[in-house]
VEXDO-604827 format. One record per residue (C-alpha): residue in one letter; z, y, x. Coordinates in Angstrom, 2 decimals. Layout:
N
<rec 'a' <Z Y X>>,
...
//
This chain:
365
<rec 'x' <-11.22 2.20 25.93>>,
<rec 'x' <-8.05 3.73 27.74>>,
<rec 'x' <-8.74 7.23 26.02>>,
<rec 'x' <-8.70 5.59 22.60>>,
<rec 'x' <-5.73 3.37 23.61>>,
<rec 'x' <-4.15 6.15 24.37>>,
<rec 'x' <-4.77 8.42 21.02>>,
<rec 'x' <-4.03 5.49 19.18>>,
<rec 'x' <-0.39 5.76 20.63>>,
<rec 'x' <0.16 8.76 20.29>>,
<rec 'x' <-0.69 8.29 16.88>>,
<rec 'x' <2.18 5.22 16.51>>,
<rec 'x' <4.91 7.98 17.79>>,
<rec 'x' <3.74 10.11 15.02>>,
<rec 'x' <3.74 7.70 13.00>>,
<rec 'x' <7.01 6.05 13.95>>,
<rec 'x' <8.70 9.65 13.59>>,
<rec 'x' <7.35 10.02 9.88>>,
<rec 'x' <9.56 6.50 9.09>>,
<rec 'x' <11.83 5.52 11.70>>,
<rec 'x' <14.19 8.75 11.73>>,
<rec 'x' <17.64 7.93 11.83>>,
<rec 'x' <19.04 8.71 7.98>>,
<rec 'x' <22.25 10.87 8.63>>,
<rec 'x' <23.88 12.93 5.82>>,
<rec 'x' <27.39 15.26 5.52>>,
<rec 'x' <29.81 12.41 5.70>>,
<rec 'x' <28.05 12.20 9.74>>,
<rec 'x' <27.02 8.92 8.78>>,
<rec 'x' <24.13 7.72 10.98>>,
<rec 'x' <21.84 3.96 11.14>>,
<rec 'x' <21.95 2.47 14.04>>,
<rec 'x' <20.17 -0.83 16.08>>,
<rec 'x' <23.16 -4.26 17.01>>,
<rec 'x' <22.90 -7.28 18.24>>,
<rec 'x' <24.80 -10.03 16.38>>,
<rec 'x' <27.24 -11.85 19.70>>,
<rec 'x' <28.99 -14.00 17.40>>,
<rec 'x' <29.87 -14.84 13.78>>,
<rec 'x' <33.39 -16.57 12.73>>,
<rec 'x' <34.34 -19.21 10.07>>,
<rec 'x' <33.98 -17.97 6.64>>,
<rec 'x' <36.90 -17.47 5.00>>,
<rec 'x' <37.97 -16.69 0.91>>,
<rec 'x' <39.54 -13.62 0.36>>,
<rec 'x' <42.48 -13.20 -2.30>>,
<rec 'x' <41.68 -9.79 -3.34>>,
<rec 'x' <37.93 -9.92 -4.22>>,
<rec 'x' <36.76 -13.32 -4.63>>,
<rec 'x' <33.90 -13.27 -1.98>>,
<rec 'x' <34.20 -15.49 1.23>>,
<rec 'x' <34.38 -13.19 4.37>>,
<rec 'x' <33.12 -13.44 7.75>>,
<rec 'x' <33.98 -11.78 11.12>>,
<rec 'x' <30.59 -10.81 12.85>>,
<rec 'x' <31.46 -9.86 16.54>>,
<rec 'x' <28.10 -7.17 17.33>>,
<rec 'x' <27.32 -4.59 19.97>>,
<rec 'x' <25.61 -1.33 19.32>>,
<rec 'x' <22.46 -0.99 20.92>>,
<rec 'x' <21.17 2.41 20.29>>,
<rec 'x' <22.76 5.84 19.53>>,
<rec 'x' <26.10 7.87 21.00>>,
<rec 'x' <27.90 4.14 20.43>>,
<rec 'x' <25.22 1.74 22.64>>,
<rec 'x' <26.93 -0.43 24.66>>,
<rec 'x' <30.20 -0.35 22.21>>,
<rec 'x' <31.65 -3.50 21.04>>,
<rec 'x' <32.69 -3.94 17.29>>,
<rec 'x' <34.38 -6.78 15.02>>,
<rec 'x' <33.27 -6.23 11.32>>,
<rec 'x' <34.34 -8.08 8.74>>,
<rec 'x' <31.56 -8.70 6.47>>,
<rec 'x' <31.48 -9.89 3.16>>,
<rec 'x' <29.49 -12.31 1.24>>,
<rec 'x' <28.52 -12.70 -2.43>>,
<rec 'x' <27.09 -15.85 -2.89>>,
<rec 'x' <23.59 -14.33 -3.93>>,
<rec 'x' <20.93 -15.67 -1.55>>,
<rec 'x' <19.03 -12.52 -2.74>>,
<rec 'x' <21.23 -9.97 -1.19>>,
<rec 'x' <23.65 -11.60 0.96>>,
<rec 'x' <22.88 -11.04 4.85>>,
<rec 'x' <23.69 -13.89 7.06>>,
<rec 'x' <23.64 -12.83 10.57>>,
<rec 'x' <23.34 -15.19 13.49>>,
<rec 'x' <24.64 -15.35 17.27>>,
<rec 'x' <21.41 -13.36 18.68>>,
<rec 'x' <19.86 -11.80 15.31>>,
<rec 'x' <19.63 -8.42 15.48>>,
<rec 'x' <20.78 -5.51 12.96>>,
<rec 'x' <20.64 -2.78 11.50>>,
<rec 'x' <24.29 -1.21 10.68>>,
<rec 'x' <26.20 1.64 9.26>>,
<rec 'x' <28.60 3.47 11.66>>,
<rec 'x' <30.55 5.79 9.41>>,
<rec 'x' <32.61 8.64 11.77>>,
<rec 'x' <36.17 9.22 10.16>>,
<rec 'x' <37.93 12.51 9.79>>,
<rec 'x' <40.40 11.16 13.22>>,
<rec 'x' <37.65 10.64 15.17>>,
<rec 'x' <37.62 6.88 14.45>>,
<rec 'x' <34.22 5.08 13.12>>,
<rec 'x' <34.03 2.42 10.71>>,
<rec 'x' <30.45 -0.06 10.73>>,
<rec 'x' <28.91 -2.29 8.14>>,
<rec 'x' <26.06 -4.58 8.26>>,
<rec 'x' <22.80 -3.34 6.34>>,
<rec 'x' <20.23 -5.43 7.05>>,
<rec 'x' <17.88 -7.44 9.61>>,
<rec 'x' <16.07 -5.77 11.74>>,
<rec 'x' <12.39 -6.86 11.07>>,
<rec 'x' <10.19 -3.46 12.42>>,
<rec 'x' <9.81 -5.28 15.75>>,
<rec 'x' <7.43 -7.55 14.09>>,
<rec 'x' <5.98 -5.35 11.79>>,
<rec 'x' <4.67 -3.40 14.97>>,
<rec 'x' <3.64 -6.23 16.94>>,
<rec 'x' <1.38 -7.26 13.76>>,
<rec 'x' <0.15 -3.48 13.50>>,
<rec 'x' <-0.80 -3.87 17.12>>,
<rec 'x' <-2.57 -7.01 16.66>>,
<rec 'x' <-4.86 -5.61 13.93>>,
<rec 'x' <-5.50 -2.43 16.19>>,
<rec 'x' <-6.65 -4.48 19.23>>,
<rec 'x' <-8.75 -6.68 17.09>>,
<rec 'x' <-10.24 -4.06 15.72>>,
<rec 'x' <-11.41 -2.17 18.80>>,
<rec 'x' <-12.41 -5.30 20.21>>,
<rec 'x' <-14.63 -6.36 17.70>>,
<rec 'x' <-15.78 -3.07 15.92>>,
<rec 'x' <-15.41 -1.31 19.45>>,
<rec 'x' <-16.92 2.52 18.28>>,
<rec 'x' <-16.60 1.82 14.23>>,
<rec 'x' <-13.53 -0.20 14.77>>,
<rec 'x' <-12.30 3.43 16.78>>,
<rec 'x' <-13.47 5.30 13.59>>,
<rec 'x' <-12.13 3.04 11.11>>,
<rec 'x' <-8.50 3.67 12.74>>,
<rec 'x' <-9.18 7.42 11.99>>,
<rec 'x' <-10.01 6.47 8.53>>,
<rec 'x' <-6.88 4.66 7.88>>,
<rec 'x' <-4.38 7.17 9.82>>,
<rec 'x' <-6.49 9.77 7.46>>,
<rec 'x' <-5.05 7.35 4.60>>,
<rec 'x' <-1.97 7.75 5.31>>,
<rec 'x' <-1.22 10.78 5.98>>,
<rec 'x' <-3.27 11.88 3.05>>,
<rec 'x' <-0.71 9.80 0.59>>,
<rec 'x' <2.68 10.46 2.75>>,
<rec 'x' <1.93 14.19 3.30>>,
<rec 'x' <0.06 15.40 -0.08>>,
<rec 'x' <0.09 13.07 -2.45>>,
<rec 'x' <3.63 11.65 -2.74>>,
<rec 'x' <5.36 15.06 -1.92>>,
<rec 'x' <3.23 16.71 -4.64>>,
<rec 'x' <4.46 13.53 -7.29>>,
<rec 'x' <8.43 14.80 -6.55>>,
<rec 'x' <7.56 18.49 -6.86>>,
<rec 'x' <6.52 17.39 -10.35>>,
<rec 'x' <2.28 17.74 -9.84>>,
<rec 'x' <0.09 16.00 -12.00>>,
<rec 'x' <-0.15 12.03 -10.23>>,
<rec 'x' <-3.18 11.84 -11.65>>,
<rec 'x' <-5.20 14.64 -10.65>>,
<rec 'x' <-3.06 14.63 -7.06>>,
<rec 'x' <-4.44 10.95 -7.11>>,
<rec 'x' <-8.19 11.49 -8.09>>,
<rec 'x' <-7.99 14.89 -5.15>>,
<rec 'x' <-6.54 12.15 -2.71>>,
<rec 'x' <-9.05 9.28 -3.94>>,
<rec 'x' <-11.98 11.62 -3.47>>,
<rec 'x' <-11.35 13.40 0.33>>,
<rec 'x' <-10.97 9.76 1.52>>,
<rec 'x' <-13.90 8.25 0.15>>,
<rec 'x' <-15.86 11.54 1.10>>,
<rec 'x' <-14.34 11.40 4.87>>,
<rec 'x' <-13.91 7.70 5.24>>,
<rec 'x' <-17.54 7.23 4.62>>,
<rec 'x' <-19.34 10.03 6.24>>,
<rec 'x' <-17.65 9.04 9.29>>,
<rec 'x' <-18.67 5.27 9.23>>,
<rec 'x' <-22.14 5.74 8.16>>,
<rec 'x' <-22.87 9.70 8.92>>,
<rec 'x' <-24.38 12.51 6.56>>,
<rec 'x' <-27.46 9.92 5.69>>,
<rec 'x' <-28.76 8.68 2.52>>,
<rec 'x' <-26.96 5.38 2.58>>,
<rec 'x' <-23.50 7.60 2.76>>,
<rec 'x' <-24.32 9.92 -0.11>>,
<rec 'x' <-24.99 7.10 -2.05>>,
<rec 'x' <-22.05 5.45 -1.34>>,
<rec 'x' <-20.09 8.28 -2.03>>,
<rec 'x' <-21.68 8.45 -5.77>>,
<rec 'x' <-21.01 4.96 -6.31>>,
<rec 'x' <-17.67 4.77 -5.02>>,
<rec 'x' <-16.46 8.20 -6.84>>,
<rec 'x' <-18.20 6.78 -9.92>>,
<rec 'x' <-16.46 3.65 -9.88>>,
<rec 'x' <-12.70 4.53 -9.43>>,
<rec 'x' <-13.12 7.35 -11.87>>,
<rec 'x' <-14.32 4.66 -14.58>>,
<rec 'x' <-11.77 2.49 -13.84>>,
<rec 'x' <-9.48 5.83 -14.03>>,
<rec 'x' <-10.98 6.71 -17.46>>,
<rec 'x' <-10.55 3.23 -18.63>>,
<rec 'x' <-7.17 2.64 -18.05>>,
<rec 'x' <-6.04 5.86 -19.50>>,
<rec 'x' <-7.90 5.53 -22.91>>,
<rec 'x' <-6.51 1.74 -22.65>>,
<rec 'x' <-3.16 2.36 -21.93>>,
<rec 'x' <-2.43 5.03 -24.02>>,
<rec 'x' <-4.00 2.99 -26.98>>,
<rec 'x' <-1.40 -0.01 -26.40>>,
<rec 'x' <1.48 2.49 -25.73>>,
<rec 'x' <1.95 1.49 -21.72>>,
<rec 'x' <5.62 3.38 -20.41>>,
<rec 'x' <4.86 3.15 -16.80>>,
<rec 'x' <8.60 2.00 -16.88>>,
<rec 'x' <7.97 -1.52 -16.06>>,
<rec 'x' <9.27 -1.81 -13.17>>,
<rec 'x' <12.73 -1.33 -11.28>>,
<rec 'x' <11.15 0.94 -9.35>>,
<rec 'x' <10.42 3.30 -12.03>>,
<rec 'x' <13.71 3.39 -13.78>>,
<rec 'x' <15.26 4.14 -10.74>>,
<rec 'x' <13.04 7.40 -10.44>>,
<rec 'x' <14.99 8.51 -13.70>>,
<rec 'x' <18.29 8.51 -11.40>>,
<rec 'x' <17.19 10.61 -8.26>>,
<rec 'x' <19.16 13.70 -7.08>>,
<rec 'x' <16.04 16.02 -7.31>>,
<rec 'x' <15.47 15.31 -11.46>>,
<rec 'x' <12.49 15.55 -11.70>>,
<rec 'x' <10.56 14.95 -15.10>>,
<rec 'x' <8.18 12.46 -14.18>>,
<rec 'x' <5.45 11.28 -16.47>>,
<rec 'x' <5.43 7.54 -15.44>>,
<rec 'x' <2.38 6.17 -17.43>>,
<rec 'x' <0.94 9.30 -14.99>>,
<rec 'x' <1.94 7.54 -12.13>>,
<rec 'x' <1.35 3.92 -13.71>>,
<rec 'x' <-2.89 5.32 -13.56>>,
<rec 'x' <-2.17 6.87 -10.52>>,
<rec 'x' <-1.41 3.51 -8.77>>,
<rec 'x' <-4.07 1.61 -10.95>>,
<rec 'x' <-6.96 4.18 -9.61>>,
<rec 'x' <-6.09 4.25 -5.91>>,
<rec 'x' <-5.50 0.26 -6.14>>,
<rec 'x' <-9.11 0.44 -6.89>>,
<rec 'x' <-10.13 2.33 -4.49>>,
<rec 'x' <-10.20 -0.07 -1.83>>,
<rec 'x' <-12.14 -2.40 -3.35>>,
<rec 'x' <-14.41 -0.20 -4.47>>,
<rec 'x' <-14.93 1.64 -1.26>>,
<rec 'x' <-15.76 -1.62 0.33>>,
<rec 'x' <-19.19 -2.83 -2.30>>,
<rec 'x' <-20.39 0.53 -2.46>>,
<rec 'x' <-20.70 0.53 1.49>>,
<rec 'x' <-21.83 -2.70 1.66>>,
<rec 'x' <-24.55 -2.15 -1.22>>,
<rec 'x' <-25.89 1.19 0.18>>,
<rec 'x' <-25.80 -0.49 3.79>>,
<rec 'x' <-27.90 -3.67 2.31>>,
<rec 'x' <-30.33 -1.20 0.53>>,
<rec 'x' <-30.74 0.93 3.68>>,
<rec 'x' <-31.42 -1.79 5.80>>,
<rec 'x' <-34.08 -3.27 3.64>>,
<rec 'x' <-36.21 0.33 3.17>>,
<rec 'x' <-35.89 0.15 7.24>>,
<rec 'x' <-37.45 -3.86 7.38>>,
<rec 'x' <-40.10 -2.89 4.64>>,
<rec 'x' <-40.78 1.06 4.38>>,
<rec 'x' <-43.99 -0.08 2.03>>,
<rec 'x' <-41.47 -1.09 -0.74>>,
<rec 'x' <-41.26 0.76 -3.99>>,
<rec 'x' <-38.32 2.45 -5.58>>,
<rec 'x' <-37.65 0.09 -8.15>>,
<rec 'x' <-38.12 -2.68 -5.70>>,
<rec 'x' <-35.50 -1.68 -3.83>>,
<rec 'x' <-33.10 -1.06 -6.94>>,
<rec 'x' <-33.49 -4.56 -7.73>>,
<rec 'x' <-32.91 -5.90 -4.30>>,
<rec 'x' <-29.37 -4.00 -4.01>>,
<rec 'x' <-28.36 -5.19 -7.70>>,
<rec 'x' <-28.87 -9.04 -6.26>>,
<rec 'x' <-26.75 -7.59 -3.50>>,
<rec 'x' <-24.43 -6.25 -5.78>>,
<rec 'x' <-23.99 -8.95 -8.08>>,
<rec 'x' <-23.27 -11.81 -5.12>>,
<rec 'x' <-20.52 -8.99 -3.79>>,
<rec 'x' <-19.23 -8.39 -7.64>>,
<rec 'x' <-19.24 -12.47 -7.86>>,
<rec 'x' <-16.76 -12.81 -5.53>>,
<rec 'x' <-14.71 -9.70 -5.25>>,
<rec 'x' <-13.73 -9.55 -8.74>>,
<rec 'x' <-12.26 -13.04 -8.29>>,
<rec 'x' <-10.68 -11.50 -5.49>>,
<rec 'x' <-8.85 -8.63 -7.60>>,
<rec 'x' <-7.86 -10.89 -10.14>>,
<rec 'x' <-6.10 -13.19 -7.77>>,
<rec 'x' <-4.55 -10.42 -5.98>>,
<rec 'x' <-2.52 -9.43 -9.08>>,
<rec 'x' <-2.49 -12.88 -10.17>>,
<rec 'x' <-0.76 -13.56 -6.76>>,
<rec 'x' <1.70 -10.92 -7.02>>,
<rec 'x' <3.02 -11.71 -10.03>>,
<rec 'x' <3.61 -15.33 -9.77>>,
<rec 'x' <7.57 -15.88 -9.29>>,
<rec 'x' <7.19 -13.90 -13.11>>,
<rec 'x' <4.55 -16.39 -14.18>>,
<rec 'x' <6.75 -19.05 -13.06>>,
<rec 'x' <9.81 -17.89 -15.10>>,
<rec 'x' <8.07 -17.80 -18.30>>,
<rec 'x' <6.56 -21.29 -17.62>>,
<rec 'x' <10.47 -22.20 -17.07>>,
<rec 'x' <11.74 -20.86 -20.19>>,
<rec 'x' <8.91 -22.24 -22.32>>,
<rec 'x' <7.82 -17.78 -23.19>>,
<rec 'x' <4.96 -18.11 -26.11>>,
<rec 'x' <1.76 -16.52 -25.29>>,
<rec 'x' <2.12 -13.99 -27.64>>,
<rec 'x' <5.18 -12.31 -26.59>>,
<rec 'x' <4.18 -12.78 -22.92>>,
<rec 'x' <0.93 -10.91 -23.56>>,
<rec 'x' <2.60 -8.19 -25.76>>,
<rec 'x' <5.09 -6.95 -22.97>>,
<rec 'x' <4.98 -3.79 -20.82>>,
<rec 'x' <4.62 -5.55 -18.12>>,
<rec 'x' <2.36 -8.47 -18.53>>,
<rec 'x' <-0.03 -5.67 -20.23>>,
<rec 'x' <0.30 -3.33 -17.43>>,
<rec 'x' <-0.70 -5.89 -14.96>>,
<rec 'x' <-3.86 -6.93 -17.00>>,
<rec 'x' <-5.12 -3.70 -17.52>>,
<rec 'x' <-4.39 -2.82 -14.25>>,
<rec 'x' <-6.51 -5.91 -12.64>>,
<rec 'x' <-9.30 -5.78 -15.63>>,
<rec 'x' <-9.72 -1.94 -15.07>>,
<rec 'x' <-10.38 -1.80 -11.12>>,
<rec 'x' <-12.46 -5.09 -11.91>>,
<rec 'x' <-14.65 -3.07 -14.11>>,
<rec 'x' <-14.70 -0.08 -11.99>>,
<rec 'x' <-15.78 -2.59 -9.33>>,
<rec 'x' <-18.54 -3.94 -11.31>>,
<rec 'x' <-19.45 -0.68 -12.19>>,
<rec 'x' <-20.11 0.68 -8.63>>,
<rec 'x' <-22.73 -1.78 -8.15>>,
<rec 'x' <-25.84 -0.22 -10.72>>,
<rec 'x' <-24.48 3.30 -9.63>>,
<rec 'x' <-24.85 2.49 -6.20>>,
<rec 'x' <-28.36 1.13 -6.20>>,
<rec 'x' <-29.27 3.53 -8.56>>,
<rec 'x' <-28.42 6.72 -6.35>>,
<rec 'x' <-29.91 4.66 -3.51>>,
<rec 'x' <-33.29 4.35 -5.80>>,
<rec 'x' <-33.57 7.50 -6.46>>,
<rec 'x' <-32.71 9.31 -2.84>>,
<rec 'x' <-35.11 7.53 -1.26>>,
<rec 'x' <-37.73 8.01 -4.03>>,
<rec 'x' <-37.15 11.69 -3.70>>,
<rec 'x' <-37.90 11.19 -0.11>>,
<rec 'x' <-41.43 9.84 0.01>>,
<rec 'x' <-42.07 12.37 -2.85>>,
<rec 'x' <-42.03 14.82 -0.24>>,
//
């Protein structure tokens, strides 16, 4: 347990040095960690409008920890965007060196990683304590994951690659590694591999005929526009990335009933070795279809979820159906739930199928 405490940290500093590195550009402007000592009165200002306040903070990291600063900080009004530091919160903040040596700071936002962390640790010691050796190899799986989309995948999208075939490579070394090391090079594995690869690549093939037949612009989103604006200009093809996002949202999903169906299937030819191909077809489609029961519902209220503050507004504003339906967004969303829902459903027959036919292959010889 202490060696695989210990890789596992050395895989958070890795980690933490992919996201956490201090952004500094030409103008020597650097982020660094406060804590918030005291906050004044709020006062209107007669230039601007806003009300101010004077947030007494100390700098906690960097060439300034230990400094002392006054900052006047000002306030909009919009609870979206305004930051309302307390005596003890603490920061993040701008310090901005001068051309006479002086600095100026402002006030960017909460600090929230601490939390983030201790929740990441929280999963990671659950998991080893309750999948001990698969729990170990599921960690693998996941820093695999990631470093899969933040180091190939995402880099290749702002070179100007393809997002979709960069997303079907990315989909397809993770289910091919991600299950071979759960289950091993066995017959349960390479079935699950078929089934999962068959799934997310109908779902794939579904939402690109789809979208492209009701016109989807992948620009939906803020996020999106803003790509049009970055300093690299790059041409991206958004509906691209629009599939690229539907078929590794999928993938999850998918992943998870093609393991469990193979696993099921598996486990019954161990309990009954007497039983007959077709048999055992059947048994993992009633497998299959109490999984696909329950984790299509789950999709659908995922992205049901997600998009209720939206929901809400239309409700508000009394939107008909029709025009809610007919926009980018509403659309993208629904073919985006429907088509990992059907690539879902899909995996199951593919799955036992495979199964079936491995093992029938095996008394054969």
């Amino acid at each position: 347990m202490k060696k695989i405490l210990s890789i596992f940290i050395i895989f958070l500093i890795l980690l933490n040095g992919m996201f956490v590195n201090a952004y500094e550009d030409e103008m020597n402007t650097v982020i660094e960690r406060a804590k918030v000592l005291s906050v004044s009165e709020i006062k209107e200002t007669d230039i601007s409008g806003f009300d101010e306040i004077i947030v007494a903070i100390e700098i906690l990291t960097g060439e300034l920890k230990g400094t002392e600063f006054d900052i006047i900080h000002a306030l909009t009004g919009s609870f979206a965007y305004d930051i309302m530091p307390k005596r003890g919160d603490r920061i993040l903040v701008i310090v901005e060196e001068l051309s006479e040596g002086e600095v100026e700071v402002f006030i960017k936002d909460y600090v929230r990683d601490t939390y983030v962390y201790a929740v990441l640790a929280l999963f990671v010691i659950l998991l080893l304590l309750v999948g001990r050796k698969t729990g170990f190899k599921a960690l693998i799986t996941i820093g695999l994951t990631v470093i899969m989309v933040i180091k190939f995948m995402l880099p290749g999208m702002l070179k100007g690659y393809s997002p979709i075939m960069l997303t079907i490579v990315t989909c397809f070394v993770v289910t091919i590694i991600t299950i071979l090391l759960v289950g091993g090079l066995t017959k349960k594995s390479i079935a699950a591999i078929v089934g999962v690869l068959g799934g997310v690549f109908s779902a794939g093939v579904i939402t690109y005929v789809v979208g492209s037949q009701v016109k989807l612009t992948g620009l939906s989103g803020e996020e999106a526009t803003m790509l049009m604006f970055i300093p690299q200009n790059i041409d991206f093809d958004f509906r691209g990335l629009l599939f690229s996002g539907i078929i590794l949202g999928a993938l999850g999903a998918v992943m998870d009933v093609g393991m469990s169906i193979a696993s099921s299937m598996d486990e019954v030819k161990k309990a009954n070795s007497q039983i007959t191909p077709k048999e055992l077809v059947k048994a993992g489609m009633c497998v299959g279809r109490d999984i696909m029961g329950t984790m299509s519902n789950t999709l659908i209220l995922a992205y049901t979820g997600s998009a209720i503050p939206l929901i809400l507004l239309f409700m508000a504003y009394d939107v008909s159906f029709i025009e809610i339906i007919n926009l980018d967004i509403i659309a993208s969303e629904i073919i985006r739930a429907f088509a990992g829902t059907i690539g879902l459903i899909l995996t199951v027959p593919i799955t036992a199928l495979c199964s079936g036919l491995l093992y029938s292959k095996s008394e054969r010889r």
